[in-house]
LUMVO-211915 format. One record per residue (C-alpha): y, z, x. Coordinates in steps of 0.02 Angstrom, whole numbers, padded with zeros to 5 digits, always signed. Example, Ala and Ser with C-alpha at 12.3 -4.5 7.8 and 13.67 -1.06 7.14 Angstrom:
BEGIN
-00225+00390+00615 -00053+00357+00684 
# end
This chain:
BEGIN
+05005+05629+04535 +04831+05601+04486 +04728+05527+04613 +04511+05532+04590 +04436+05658+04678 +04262+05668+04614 +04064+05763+04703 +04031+05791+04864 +03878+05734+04859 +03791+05591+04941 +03836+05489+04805 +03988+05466+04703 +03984+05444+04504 +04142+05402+04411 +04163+05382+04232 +04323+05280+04210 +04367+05264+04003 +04420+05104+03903 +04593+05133+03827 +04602+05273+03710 +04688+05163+03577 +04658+05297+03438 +04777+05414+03556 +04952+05449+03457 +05082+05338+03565 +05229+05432+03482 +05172+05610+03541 +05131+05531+03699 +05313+05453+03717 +05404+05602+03648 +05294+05754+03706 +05175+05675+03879 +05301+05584+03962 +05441+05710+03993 +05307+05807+04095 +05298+05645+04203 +05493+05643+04214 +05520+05845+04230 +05593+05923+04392 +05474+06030+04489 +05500+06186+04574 +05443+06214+04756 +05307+06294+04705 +05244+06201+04579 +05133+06068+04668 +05213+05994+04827 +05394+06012+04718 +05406+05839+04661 +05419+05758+04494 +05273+05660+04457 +05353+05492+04415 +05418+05511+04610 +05244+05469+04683 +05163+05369+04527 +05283+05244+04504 +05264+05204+04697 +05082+05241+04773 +04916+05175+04707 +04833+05285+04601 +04746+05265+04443 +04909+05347+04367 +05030+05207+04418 +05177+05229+04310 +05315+05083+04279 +05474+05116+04396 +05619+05175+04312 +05760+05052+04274 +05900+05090+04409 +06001+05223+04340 +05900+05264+04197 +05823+05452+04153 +05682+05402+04066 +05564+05248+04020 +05591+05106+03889 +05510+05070+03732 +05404+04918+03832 +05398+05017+03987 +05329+05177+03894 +05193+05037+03806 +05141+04999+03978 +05133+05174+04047 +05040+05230+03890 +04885+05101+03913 +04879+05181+04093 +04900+05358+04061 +04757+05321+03916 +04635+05274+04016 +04634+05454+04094 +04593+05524+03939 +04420+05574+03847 +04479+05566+03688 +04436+05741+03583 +04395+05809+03753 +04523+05886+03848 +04422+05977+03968 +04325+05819+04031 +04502+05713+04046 +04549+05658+04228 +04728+05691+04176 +04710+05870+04143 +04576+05903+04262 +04667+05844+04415 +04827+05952+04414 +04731+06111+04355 +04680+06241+04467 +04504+06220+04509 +04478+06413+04459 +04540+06348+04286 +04421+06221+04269 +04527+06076+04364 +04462+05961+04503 +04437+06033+04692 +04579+05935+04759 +04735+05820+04696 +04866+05755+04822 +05032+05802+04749 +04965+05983+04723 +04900+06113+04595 +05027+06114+04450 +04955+06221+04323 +04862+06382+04356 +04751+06416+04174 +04733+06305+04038 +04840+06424+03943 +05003+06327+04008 +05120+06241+03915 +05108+06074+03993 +04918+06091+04001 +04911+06121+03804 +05018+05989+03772 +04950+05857+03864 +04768+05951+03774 +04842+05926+03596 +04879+05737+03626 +04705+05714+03700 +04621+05792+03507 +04742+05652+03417 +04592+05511+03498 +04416+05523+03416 +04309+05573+03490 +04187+05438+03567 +04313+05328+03528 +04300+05238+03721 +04164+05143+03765 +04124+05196+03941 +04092+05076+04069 +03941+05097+04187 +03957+05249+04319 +03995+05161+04498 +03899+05246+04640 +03960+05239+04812 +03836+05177+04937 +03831+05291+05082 +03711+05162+05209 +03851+05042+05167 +04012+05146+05225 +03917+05211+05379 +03853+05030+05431 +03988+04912+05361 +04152+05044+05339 +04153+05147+05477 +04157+04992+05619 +04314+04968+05538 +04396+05131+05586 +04340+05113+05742 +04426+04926+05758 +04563+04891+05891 +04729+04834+05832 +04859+04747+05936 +05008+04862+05917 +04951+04995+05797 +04823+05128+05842 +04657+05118+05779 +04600+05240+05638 +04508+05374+05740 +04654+05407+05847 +04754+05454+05686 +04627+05532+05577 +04524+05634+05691 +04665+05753+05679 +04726+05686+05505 +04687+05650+05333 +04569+05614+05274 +04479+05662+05425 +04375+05572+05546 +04243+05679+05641 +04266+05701+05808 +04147+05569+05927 +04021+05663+06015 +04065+05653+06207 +04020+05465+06277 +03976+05429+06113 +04058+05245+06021 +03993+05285+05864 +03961+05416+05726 +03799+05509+05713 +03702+05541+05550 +03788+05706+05532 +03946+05649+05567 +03929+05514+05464 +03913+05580+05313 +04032+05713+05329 +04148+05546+05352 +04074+05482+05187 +04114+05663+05103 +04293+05652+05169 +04334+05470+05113 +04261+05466+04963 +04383+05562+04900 +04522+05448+04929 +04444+05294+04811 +04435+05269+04647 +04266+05190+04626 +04230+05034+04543 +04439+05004+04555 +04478+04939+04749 +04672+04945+04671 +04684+05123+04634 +04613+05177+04785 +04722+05258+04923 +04593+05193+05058 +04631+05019+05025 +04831+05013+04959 +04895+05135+05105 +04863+05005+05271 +04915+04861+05150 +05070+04779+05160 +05183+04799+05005 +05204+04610+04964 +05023+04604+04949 +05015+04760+04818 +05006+04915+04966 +05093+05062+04948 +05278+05063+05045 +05236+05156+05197 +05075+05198+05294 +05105+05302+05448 +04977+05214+05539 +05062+05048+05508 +05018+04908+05412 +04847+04848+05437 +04822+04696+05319 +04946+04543+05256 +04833+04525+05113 +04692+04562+04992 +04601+04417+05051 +04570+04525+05236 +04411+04536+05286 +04422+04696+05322 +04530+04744+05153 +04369+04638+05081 +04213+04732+05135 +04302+04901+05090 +04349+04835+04917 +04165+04777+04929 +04112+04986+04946 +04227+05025+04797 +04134+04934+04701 +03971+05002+04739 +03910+04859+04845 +03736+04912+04912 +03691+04878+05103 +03511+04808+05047 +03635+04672+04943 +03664+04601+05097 +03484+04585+05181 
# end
């Protein structure tokens, strides 16, 4: 359920944590993880459990898939999920945690946008505090955070964009979908084959928000068009744009993730 969504700014700064290994696994086994597995109502989100989505999409929340049959996670499984779930996590600092941020009403303090929908309205809900109480258990500082990545505008409008604009034998191209879709595409100017500056960036604005920067693998933009077998997501409703990682297209926007600067290349 908790895909990055960070500024709308020009540029993009992410701080992704180190495991939080000073994080209690046992509260998070017996206390975090039945809010993964819990039923939603209609109205809470888009109505779906959370596991439903994170044990299949590519998010930085990607959850092992349950055993066939089973109602909740192994001992190994939980392990896994736990070294995942961690790494959303400012230990000591709720309030600056991805994984409460995301789900929380942005009135409430929460993040503009999250994909499976607003689940908590105040930080005064139950989930919220529990998922807050398991966050003080780490010490604070105890991460060492990476670098920030920045997203390079000059290369998404000069290397990225061509590609939504590519033809593809039997699948539409990009800007037939997302003009009307999302995450948006502006609309060309009439006669026009390519974006202006304006449009552009509101492009950049729009996309951004579906990447995880500095991690091409958690990023919607890249997993979506990929076929499963190479590590995509099941189903795109575009289609299936690449076989495999090693695309050059898949490439150059795994390139952008990563902050790759246009004046690299000159």
């Amino acid at each position: 359920m908790m895909i990055r969504l960070l500024s709308i700014a020009t540029t993009v700064v992410l701080q992704q944590s180190a495991p939080a290994a000073s994080l209690d696994f046992e509260m998070y086994r017996t206390r975090v993880e039945p809010i993964f597995l819990k039923a939603r109502q209609p109205n809470e989100g888009s109505g779906n459990a959370c596991f439903t989505c994170h044990t299949k999409i590519a998010t930085r929340l990607r959850l092992q898939p349950l055993t066939p049959g089973a109602t909740a996670w192994t001992l190994e499984q939980s392990r896994s999920n736990f070294d995942v779930v961690s790494r959303l996590v400012v230990s000591g600092d709720p309030a600056k945690s991805p994984l409460l941020r995301h789900p929380l009403a942005p009135e409430a303090g929460g993040d503009p946008m999250h994909t499976g929908g607003k689940f908590w309205t105040s930080q005064d809900n139950a989930e919220w505090q529990t998922l807050a109480a398991w966050a003080r258990t780490g010490t604070a500082g105890a991460e060492s955070e990476p670098p920030a990545v920045s997203l390079d505008f000059a290369f998404f409008r000069d290397r990225v964009q061509p590609i939504f604009m590519a033809k593809r034998p039997g699948l539409a191209r990009c800007i037939e979908c997302h003009e009307h879709g999302t995450p948006p595409l502006a609309p060309l100017s009439p006669g026009a084959t390519s974006w202006n500056e304006e449009q552009s960036r509101a492009n950049f604005e729009a996309w951004q928000r579906v990447v995880a920067p500095g991690d091409p693998l958690s990023s919607r933009m890249l997993m979506h068009p990929l076929k499963p077998e190479a590590g995509g997501d099941p189903f795109h409703s575009g289609g299936k744009h690449w076989k495999s990682q090693s695309d050059p297209e898949w490439q150059i926007l795994a390139d952008w993730v990563r902050g790759k600067k246009l004046y690299n290349e000159k």
